[in-house]
N, C-alpha and C positions, 0 to 999 in steps of 0.2 A: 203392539207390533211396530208402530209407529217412533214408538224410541227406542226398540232393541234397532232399525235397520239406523238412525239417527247414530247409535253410539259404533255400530262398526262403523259407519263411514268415516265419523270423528276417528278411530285407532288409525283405519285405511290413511287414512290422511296425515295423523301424526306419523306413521311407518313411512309414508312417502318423503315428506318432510326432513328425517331422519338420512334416508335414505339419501337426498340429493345433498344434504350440508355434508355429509360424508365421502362423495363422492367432488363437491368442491375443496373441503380440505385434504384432498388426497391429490386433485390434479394442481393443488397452490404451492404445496406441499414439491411435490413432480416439479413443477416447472421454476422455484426458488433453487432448486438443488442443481439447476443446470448453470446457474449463477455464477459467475466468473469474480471473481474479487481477483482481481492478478495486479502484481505490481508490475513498475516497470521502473528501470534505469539508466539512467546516460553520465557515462564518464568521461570527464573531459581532461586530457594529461594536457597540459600548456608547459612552457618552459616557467620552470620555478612555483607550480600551481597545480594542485589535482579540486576539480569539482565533479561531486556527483548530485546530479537531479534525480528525484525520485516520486514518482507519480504514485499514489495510491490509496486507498480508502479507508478515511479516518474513523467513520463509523464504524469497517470493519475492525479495522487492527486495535480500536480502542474496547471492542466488546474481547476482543485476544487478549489483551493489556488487563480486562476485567475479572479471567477466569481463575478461580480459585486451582483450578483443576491441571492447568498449565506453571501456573506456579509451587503446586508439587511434582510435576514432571521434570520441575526446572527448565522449562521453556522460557519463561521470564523470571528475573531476581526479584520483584517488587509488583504485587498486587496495584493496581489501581485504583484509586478511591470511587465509588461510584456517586460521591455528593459535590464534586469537581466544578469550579464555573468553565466555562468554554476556555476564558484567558488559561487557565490554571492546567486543563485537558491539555489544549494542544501545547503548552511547555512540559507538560510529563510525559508526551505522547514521543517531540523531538528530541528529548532528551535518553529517552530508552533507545529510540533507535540512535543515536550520538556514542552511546555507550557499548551497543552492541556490533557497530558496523565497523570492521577490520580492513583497515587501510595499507597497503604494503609496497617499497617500490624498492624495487633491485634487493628484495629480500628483507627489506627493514622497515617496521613499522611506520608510518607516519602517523601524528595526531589532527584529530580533527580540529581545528580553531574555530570554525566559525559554524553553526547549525540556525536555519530558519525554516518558518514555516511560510509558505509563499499564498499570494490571493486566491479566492474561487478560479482555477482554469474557466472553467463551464459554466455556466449560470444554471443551464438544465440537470447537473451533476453537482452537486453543492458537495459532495463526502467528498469527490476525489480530489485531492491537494497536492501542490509539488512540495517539496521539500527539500533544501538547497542544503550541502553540507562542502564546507574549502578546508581545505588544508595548502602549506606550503611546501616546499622544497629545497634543497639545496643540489640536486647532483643534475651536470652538465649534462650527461645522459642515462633516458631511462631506458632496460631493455627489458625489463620486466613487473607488470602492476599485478595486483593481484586485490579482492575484494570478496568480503563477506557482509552478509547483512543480516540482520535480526532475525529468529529461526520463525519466529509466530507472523511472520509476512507470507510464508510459504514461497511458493516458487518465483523468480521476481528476473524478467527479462529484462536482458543488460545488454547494452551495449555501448563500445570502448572507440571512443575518436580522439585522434592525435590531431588538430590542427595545424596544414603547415600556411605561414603567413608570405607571401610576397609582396611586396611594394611594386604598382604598376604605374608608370609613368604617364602619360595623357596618353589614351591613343595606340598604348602596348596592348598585348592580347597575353594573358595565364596559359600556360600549360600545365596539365598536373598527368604525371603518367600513375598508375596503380598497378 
């Protein structure tokens, strides 16, 4: 009697067991999926100069970069190697986005010249990275830019600053109207 009530408690217990790691990988599961991976943007038109910064998560965009599954969709042209050194990662990483991201000003392409990948921002945030991209210019004025970026970023908040520069003498005060 003594080991029939011993082996239910032992199942009770394994059931319980069960029961809780189940309901941990459901609420880990839950609160991952509320996870924001979002990129962001800042384009800077200068006279003679377009840069764009781009904040975002290399760990994620590199498992995007990894999936066989997106690359039949044609989401990306080129699989990722997944036996990469980190050097080797982040130049295949700026390099896809280099190739995917469409630059346009007054209707005409520009090329990118210059792609890098920038320090840890965060220390607390090691994945998220800036990533600098320049191009040049030649038209006196622009009255229209236009920008695309990599599709496997997903949604990627932009935002467009035209710096205007003055020279203030000692002692002047800026006015800027908007």
């Amino acid at each position: 009697m003594f080991l029939v009530r011993k082996l239910q408690y032992a199942k009770n217990l394994r059931a319980l067991m069960f029961v809780c790691l189940g309901c941990f990988i459901t609420v880990s599961t839950a609160s991952n999926a509320h996870v924001l991976n979002e990129t962001t943007a800042q384009v800077v038109l200068r006279d003679g100069q377009v840069e764009v910064k781009m904040f975002t998560d290399l760990e994620h965009f590199s498992s995007a970069l990894q999936s066989d599954q997106a690359w039949l969709l044609g989401d990306i042209d080129t699989v990722m190697p997944k036996n990469l050194n980190a050097s080797k990662q982040e130049s295949f990483i700026v390099n896809a986005l280099k190739q995917k991201m469409l630059l346009t000003l007054n209707g005409k392409p520009i090329s990118i010249e210059t792609a890098y990948l920038g320090p840890v921002v965060d220390k607390n945030d090691t994945h998220t990275r800036e990533i600098v991209f320049q191009a040049r210019h030649s038209f006196s004025s622009v009255s229209e830019l236009s920008v695309s970026f990599h599709k496997s970023l997903g949604a990627v908040h932009t935002s467009f600053v035209k710096p205007q520069y003055k020279l203030l003498a000692a002692g002047e005060t800026a006015q800027m109207t908007f």
